[in-house]
N, C-alpha and C positions, 0 to 999 in steps of 0.2 A: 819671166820676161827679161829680155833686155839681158839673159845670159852669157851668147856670146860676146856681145859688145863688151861688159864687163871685166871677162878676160881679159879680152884683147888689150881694154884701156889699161888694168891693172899691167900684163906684160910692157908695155910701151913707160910706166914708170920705175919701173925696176932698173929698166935703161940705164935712170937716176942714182941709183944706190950707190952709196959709199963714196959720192961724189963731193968734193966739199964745198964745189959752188958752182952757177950756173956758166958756160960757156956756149959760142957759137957750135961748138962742135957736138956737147951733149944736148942740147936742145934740139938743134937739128936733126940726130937721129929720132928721140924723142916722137919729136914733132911727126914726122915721117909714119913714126907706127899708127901712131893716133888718128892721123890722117885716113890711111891703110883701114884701120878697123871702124871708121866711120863708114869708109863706103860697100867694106864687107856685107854692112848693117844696115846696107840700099838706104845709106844716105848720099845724095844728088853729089857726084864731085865736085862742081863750082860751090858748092853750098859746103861741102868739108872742106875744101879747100883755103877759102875766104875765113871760114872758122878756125883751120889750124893757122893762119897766117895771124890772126888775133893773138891769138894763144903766144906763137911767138915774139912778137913785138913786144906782146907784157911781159914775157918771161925774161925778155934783154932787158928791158927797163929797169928790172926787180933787183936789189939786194938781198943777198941771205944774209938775215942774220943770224945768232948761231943756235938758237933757240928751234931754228926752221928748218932742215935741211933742204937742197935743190928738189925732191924729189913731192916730199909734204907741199913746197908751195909750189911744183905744177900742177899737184890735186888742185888746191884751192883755184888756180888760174881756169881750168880747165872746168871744174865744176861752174863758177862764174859765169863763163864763157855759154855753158850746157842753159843752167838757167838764165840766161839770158834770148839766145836760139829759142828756147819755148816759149817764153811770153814773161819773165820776168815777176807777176804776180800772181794770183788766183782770181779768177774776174764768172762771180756768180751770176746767173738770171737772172734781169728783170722781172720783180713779181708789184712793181710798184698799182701798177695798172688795173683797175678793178671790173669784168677780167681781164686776168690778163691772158692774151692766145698765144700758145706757143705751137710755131710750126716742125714737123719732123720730116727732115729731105733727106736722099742718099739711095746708091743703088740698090738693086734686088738683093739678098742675102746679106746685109750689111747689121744687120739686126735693127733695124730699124723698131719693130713691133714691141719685141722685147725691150727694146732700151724705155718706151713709152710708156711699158707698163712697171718700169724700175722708176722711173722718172717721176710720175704718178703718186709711187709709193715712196721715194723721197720727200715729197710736198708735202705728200699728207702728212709723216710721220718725222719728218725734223722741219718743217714749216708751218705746220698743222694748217694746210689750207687744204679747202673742199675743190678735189679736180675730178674734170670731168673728161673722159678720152673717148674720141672720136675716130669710128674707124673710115678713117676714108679711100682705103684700100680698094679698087671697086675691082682689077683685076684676077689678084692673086684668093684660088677659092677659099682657101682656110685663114685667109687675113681675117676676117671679121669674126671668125670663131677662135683663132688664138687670140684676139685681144680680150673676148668676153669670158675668155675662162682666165686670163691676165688680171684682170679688174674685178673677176669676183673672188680671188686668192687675196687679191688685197684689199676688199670691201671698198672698189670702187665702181662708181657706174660707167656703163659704153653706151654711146649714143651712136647708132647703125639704123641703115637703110638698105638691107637687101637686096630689096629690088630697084633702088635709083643708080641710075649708071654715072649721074652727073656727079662729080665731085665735086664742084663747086658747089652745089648747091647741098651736098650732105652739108658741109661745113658751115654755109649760111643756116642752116636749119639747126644747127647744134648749138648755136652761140644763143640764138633763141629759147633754146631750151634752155641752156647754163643759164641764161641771165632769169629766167622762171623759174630753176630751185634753187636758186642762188649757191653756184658753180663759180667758185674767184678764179679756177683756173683749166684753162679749155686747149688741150693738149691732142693734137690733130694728127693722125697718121695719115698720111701716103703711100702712094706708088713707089715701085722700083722698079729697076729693070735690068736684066744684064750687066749694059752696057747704056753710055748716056744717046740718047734718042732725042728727037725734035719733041716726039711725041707726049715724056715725060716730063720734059720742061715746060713744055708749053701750058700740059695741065697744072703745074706746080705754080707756076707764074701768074695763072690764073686765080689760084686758092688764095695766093698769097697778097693778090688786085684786090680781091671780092674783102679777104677780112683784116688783113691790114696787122699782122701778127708784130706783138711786140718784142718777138724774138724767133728766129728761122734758126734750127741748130743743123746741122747737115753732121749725118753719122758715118763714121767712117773705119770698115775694118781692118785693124789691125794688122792681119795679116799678110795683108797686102801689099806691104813696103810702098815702093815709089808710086805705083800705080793710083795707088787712093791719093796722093798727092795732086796727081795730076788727074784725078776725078776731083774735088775738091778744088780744083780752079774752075775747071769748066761748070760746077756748079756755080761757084761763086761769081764768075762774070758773068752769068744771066742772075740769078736770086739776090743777090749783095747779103748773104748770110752773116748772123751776129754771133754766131760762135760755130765749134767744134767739138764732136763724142767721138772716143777714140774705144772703141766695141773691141772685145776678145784678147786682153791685155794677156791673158795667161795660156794665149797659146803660143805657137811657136812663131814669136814675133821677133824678127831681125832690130826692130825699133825704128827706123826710118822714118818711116811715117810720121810716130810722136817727137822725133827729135826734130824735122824741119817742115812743118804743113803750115804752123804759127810763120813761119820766115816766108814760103811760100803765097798763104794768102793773105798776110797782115791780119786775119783773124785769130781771137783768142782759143784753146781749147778751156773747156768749159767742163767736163765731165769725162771721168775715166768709167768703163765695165768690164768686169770680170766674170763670166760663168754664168748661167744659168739662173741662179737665184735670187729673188727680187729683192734682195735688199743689198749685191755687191753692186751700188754705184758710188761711187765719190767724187767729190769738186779735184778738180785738177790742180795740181801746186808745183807748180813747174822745180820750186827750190827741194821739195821733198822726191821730184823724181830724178832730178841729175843726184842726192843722193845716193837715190838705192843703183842708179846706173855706175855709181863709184862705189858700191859697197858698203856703204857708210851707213843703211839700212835708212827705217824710218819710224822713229819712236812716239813721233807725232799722230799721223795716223794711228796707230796701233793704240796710244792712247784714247784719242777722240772714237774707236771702233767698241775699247774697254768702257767710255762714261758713256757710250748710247744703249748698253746692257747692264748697267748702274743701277739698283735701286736703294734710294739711300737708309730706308726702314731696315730692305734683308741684312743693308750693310752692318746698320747698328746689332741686329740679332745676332751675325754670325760672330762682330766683334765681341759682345758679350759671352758668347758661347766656346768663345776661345780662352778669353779670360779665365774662365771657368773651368778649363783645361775639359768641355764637353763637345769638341769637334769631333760629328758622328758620319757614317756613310749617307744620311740624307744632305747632309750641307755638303758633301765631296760633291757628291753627286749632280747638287743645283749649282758647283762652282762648273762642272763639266759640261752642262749646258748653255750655262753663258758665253764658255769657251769657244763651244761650239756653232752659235749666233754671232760671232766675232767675223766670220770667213773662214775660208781656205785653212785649214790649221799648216799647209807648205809656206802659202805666203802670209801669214802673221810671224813665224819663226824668221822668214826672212826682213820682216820691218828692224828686229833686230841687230845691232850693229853690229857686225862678227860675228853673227850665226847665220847669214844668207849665204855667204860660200860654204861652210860646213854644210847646210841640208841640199843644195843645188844639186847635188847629184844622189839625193836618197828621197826613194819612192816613199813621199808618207798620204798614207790615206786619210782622207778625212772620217775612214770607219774607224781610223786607231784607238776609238775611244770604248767602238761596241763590246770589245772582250768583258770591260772594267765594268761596264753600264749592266751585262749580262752577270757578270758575278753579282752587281751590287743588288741586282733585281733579283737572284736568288736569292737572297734573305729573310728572312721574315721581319714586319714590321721592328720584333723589339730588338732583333741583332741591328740591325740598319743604325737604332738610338741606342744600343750599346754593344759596341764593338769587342768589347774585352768579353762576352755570352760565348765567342766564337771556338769552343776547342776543337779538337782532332774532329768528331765524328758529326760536327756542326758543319767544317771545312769539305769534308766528303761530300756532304749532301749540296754542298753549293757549288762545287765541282762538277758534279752526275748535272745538278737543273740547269748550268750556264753552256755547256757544253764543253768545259774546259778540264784539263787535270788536274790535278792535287796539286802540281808544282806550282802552274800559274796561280793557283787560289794563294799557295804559299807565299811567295814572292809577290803579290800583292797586298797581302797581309801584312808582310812586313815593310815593306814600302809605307805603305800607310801609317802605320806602328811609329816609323820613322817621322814620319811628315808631322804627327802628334804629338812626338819627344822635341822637334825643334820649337814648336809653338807654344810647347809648355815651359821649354828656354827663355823664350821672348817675350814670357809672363814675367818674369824677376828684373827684363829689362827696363826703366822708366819709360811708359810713352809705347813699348814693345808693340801688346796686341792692335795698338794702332796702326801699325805698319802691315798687319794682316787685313786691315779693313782695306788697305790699296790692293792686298794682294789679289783682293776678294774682286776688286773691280779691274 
């Protein structure tokens, strides 16, 4: 995400380079590109426009000192500036409310369903509150069948009514139920449609009469550039919505949308999603995404994504077992799984400060890991806990069962070989195998 714009910002400060301080004349062009690649990136021209004209005021204001060059502190101006445009802090749900209803608005394919059942699984499992999703979907035929197969992936319940066409009344009828299995938190889908209708509104305004939700999030795809912007007004001056979900971050999105919808509605975004999988949702941090939209990656997240697959007992076994210079294919193994529950393995390399332009343009699968997983599975239980069992005609045979050749087993082998010589280095350091215990997480 947010690829081309990247560029483009990265080109627009090179402008800077080898400059020894800031003047009207290099800011101005500066300015101009930045501008350019804002609206590339179907951000609104008055809206880049007003933003580059920030940008410059500060930049005339500013002293380089020598520490700084021109070029470094229009990053910072300009990052500033980005966090700012988005909403300045992170602004989570209201879950104060016992329950609490949280309403789901936005057009037809915006992902609304899906975001619900990420949402869901959020609560339960980094809030540990008991939710209950409602499909109030009465239209669309497979609405109420993708959320219940939604909510039993993540061992939650749905509360449907087939045959009632009335929405308002699924949703009175659901909060009755919440409040009898005692349900803290009652997450409500809706309609979409194309395009914004009397018809949709009208029903949504209705849901929103009858139960009185302490938060209305309205989801908004990605994709879409300016357009969801200006869907996301016309929602919000009839609904008066209390936040923003910004759906489908990893496809080919200009960014538009995430850069000016906060300046647009005076709403906060609240929630970013990625893919498919119910557990890529995160709280939106506006500071972490002008970040990675300068390159600067994001080590914050990719940390907090490492301590939510943290367990602090494996951690102590595996640090013990390092110690012991007995790091075997089943502990690689359960490290490559965690990795894997992490996200995207394209975009965690990119949280990374200076590895997100390096991988940008290289296809990595999130199967990269199947080759390593297929060899390690050919093993036998005692190669797996002792790796050094492994010779020539051992290598063969785990070659033929992974589907790989001799060479890949090789160069796995030794890779490995390696990765055990440096940890048995960091035995002799003081404090060493403690640093594999982070590595671990």
């Amino acid at each position: 995400m947010f690829e081309s714009l990247s560029e483009r910002l990265e080109g627009a400060f090179k402008q800077l380079k080898g400059e020894g301080r800031i003047s009207d004349i290099n800011v101005a062009s500066t300015v101009k590109e930045i501008r350019r690649a804002l609206v590339d990136a179907d951000v609104n021209y008055k809206i880049a426009k007003e933003f580059t004209d920030r940008v410059k005021d500060k930049a005339l204001g500013e002293k380089v000192i020598t520490a700084i060059s021109p070029g470094q502190l229009m990053v910072k101006i300009v990052k500033d500036e980005l966090v700012s445009l988005m909403g300045n802090t992170e602004v989570e749900v209201d879950l104060k409310p016992n329950p609490t209803i949280i309403l789901i608005a936005g057009l037809q394919g915006s992902g609304k369903t899906t975001f619900s059942g990420k949402l869901a699984n959020f609560l339960k499992t980094k809030k540990a509150k008991k939710p209950l999703l409602v499909a109030g979907d009465i239209y669309r035929p497979a609405a109420i069948d993708q959320l219940q197969v939604l909510g039993s992936q993540i061992g939650v319940e749905v509360y449907s009514e087939p045959e009632n066409k009335n929405a308002v009344e699924i949703a009175q009828n659901a909060i009755k139920q919440a409040k009898a299995n005692g349900n803290n938190v009652i997450i409500i889908d809706t309609a979409g449609r194309l395009a914004v209708d009397e018809v949709m509104m009208t029903e949504v305004a209705n849901i929103k009469a009858a139960v009185n939700p302490q938060e209305i999030l309205f989801v908004v795809d990605s994709m879409t550039g300016q357009d969801a912007v200006n869907t996301a007004k016309a929602f919000n001056d009839r609904l008066d919505f209390s936040g923003v979900v910004l759906t489908k971050l990893d496809g080919d999105t200009r960014g538009g949308a995430a850069l000016t919808i906060k300046y647009t509605v005076n709403k906060p975004i609240k929630f970013v999603s990625m893919g498919e999988k119910l557990d890529t949702l995160d709280v939106f941090y506006p500071e972490r995404m002008a970040q990675r939209i300068l390159g600067m990656g994001d080590i914050t997240t990719l940390v907090e994504r490492a301590q939510a697959q943290f367990d602090e007992e494996q951690a102590k076994k595996l640090e013990k077992k390092i110690r012991q210079n007995q790091f075997d294919f089943d502990d690689f193994k359960e490290q490559l799984q965690q990795i894997k529950k992490m996200g995207s393995l394209k975009d965690l390399l990119g949280m990374i400060p200076g590895i997100g332009k390096a991988v940008k343009d290289i296809d990595i699968s999130d199967d990269a890991f199947k080759g390593i997983e297929a060899m390690i599975n050919s093993m036998t239980p005692e190669e797996r806990g002792n790796p050094d069992l492994i010779n020539g005609s051992r290598r063969q045979r785990i070659a033929k069962g992974s589907g790989k050749n001799i060479t890949d087993v090789n160069q796995f082998m030794k890779q490995f070989d390696q990765m055990r010589q440096m940890m048995k280095s960091m035995n002799k350091i003081p404090g060493g195998a403690r640093g594999f215990k982070g590595l671990g997480r």
